[in-house]
matplotlib code that plots the C-alpha trace (Angstrom):
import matplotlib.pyplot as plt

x = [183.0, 180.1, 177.4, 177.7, 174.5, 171.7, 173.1, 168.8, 168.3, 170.7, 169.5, 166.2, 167.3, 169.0, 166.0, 164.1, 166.2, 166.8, 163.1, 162.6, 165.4, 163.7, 160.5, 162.0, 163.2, 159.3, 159.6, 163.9, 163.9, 160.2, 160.3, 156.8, 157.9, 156.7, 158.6, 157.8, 160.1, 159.7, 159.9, 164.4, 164.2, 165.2, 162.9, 160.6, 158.8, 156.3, 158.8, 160.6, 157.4, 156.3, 160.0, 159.7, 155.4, 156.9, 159.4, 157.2, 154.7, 157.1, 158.7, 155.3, 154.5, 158.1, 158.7, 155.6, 157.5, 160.3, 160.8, 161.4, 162.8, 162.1, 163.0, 159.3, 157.1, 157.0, 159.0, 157.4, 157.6, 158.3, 159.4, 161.8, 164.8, 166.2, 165.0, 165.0, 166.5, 164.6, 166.2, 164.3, 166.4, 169.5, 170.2, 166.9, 168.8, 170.4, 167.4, 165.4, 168.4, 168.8, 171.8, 171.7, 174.5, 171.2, 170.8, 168.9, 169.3, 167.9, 170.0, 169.1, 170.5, 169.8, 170.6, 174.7, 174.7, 174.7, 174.3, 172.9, 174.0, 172.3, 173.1, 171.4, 172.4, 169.0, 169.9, 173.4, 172.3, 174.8, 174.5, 176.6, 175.4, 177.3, 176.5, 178.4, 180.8, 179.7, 182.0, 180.7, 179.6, 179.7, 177.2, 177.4, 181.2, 183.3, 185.4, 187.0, 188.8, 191.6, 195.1, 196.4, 198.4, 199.6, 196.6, 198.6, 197.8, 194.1, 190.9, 188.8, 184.7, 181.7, 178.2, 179.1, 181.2, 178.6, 177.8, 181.1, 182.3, 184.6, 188.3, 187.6, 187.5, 190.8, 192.8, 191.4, 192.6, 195.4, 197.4, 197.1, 194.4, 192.0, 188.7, 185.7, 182.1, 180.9, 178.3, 175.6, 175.6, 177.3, 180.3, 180.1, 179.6, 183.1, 184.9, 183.8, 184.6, 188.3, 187.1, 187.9, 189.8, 187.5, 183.9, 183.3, 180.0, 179.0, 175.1, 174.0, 170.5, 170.7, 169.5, 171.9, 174.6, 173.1, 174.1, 177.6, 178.0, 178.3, 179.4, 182.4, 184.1, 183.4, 185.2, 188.0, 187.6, 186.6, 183.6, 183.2, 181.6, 184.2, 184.7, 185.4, 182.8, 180.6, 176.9, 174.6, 172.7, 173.0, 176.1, 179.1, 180.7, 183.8, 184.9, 188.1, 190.0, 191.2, 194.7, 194.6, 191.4, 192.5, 195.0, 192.3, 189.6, 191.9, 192.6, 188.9, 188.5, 191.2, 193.8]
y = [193.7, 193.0, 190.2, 186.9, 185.4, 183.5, 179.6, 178.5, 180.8, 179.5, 175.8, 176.7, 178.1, 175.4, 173.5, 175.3, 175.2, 171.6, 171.3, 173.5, 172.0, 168.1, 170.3, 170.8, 166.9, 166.3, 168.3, 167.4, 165.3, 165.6, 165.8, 167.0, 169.9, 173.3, 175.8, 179.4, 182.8, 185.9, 189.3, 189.3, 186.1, 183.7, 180.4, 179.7, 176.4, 175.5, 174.1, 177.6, 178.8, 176.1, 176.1, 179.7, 179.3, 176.8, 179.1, 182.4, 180.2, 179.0, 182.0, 184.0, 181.2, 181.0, 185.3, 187.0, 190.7, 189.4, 190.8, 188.9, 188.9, 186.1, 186.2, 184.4, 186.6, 190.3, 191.9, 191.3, 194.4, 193.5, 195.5, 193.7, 194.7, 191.5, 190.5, 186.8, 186.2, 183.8, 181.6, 178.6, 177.2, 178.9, 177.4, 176.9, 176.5, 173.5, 172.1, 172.4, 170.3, 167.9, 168.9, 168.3, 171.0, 173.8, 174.7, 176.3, 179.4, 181.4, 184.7, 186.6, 190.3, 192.1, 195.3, 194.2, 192.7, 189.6, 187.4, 183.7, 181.7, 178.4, 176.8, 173.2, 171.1, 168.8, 166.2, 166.3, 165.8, 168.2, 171.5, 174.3, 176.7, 179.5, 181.9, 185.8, 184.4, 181.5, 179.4, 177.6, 173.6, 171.3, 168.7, 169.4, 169.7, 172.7, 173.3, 176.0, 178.0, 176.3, 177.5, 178.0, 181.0, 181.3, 182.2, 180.9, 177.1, 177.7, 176.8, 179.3, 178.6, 180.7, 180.2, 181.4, 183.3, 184.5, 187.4, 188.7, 192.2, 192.4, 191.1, 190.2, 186.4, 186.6, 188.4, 185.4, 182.5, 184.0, 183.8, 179.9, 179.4, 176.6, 177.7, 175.8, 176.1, 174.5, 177.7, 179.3, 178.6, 175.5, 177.3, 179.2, 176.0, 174.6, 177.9, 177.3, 173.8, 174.0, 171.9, 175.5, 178.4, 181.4, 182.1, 185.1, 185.7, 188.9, 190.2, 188.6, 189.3, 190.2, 186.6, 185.0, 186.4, 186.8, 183.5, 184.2, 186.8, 184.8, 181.6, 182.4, 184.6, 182.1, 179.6, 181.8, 184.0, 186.7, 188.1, 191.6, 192.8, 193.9, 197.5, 196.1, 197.1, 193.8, 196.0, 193.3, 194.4, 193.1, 193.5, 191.2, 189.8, 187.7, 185.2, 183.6, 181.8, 185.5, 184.7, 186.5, 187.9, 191.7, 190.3, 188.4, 191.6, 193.7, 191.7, 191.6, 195.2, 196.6, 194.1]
z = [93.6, 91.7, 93.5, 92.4, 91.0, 92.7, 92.8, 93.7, 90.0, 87.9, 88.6, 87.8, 84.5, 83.6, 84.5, 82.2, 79.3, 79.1, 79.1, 76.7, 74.3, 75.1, 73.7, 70.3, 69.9, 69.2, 65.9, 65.5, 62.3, 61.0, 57.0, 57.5, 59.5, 58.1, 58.1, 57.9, 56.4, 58.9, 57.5, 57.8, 55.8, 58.8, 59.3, 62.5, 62.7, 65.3, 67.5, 67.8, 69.0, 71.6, 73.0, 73.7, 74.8, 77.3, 78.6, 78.9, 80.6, 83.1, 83.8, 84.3, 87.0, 89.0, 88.6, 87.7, 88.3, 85.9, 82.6, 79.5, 75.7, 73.0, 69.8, 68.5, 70.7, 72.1, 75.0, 78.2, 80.4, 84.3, 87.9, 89.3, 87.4, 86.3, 82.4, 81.0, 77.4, 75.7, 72.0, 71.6, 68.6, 68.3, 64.5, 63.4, 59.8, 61.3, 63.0, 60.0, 58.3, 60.8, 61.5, 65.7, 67.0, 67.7, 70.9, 73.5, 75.1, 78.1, 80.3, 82.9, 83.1, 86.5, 87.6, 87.8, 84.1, 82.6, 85.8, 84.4, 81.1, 79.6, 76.4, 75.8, 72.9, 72.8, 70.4, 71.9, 75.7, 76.7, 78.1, 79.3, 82.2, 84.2, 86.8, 87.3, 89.8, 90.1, 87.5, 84.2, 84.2, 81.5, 82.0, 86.0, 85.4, 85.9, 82.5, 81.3, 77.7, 75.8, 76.9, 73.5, 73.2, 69.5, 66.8, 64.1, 65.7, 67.0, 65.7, 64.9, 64.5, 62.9, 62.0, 58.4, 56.4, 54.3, 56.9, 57.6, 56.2, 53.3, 53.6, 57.1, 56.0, 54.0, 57.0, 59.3, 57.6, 56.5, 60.1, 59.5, 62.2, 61.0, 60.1, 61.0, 60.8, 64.4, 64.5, 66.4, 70.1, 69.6, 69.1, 72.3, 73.5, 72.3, 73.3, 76.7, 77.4, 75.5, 72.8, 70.1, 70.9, 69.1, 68.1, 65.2, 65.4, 63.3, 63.1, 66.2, 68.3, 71.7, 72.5, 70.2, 72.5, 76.3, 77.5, 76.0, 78.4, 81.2, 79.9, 78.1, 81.2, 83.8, 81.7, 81.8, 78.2, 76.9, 74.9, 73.0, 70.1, 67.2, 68.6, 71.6, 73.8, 75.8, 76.4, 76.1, 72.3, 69.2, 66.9, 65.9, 68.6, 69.5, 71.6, 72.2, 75.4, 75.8, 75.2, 71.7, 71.9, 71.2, 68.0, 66.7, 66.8, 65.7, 62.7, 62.1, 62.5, 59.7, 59.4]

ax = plt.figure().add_subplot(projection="3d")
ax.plot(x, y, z, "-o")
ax.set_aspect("equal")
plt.show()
């Protein structure tokens, strides 16, 4: 049986990331904010980066051997085995908007796997967190995955559909699920507290889906990447309330 994750940990994480998410409320809403194109075409604003300065800084403070991952700044080596997964803005489209369903994310993998999961929605006040066998909490409250069993009446969310491979769009909406667009991390979110049944997520970054990998089984689901496999690395991955998780990737797949 694989060990359960450090309880004294996971509350510092989620320490951290609320912090981090109040961070980006300074900059949430500024029509002065600049915004900046990196080399894949995806914004960064300074926010992005002084979430993520604020976590590095903390980390490097509380577990100096620790080794961690951002998506603003460059890998951190460390010795201790267990790696922190830094996204300051998860939806930095939507921030940039104003839209307020971003979030922020931060995961620990240790020598087990995916052991700690945060997701912060700042402007939202609401946050989920899970540890590996330690159960997921909304807002300090355990919650768990949907129970609905038939495809045909679930809701189904994505960040987009502009990203998704050919026909895979059509063979989705065509099993009458209703198709919404409650994306990035804030779908994970919704998966895990019942509020949707699935999250399609392809052409993710390894911290776009780190949290997920904790968050979504302790609420009772089920995550993989299209091909079924759940190694923590970027690809397209999936999550559902696990009741028709292998229909639904299947369908995505080939039809």
């Amino acid at each position: 049986m694989t060990e359960s994750a450090d309880a004294e940990l996971l509350n510092e994480a989620v320490e951290l990331t609320r912090e981090a998410g109040q961070l980006t409320l300074s900059w949430f809403n500024d029509h002065e904010l600049s915004v900046r194109r990196k080399d894949d075409g995806s914004p960064v604003t300074e926010a992005d980066k002084a979430a993520e300065s604020f976590l590095r800084e903390a980390l490097a403070k509380r577990f100096p051997e620790d080794a961690v991952i951002g998506e603003e700044f460059p890998e951190q080596q460390g010795s201790s085995g267990r790696t922190w997964i830094i996204d300051p803005i998860d939806g930095t489209r939507s921030f940039v908007r104003g839209v307020p369903l971003y979030t922020t994310l931060l995961a620990v993998i240790d020598q087990h796997g995916p052991a700690i999961g945060v997701a912060a929605v700042p402007p939202l006040d609401e946050a989920v967190w899970a540890g590996r066998g330690l159960g997921c909490f909304h807002n300090g409250h355990r919650c768990q995955v949907s129970s609905q069993s038939e495809l045909s009446r679930s809701y189904l969310c994505a960040s987009g559909f502009e990203w998704w491979p050919e026909g895979a769009f059509e063979r989705a909406s065509r099993t009458g699920a209703r198709m919404r667009t409650w994306g990035d991390g804030y779908g994970y979110v919704l998966v895990a507290t019942g509020r949707t049944d699935a999250m399609i997520d392809p052409g993710l970054n390894l911290w776009d889906i780190a949290p997920m990998l904790v968050i979504v089984p302790e609420a009772g689901g089920q995550v993989t990447q299209w091909n079924g496999t759940n190694t923590p690395s970027a690809g397209d991955w999936l999550a559902t309330n696990g009741n028709f998780h292998e229909e639904l990737r299947t369908l995505l797949n080939n039809g």
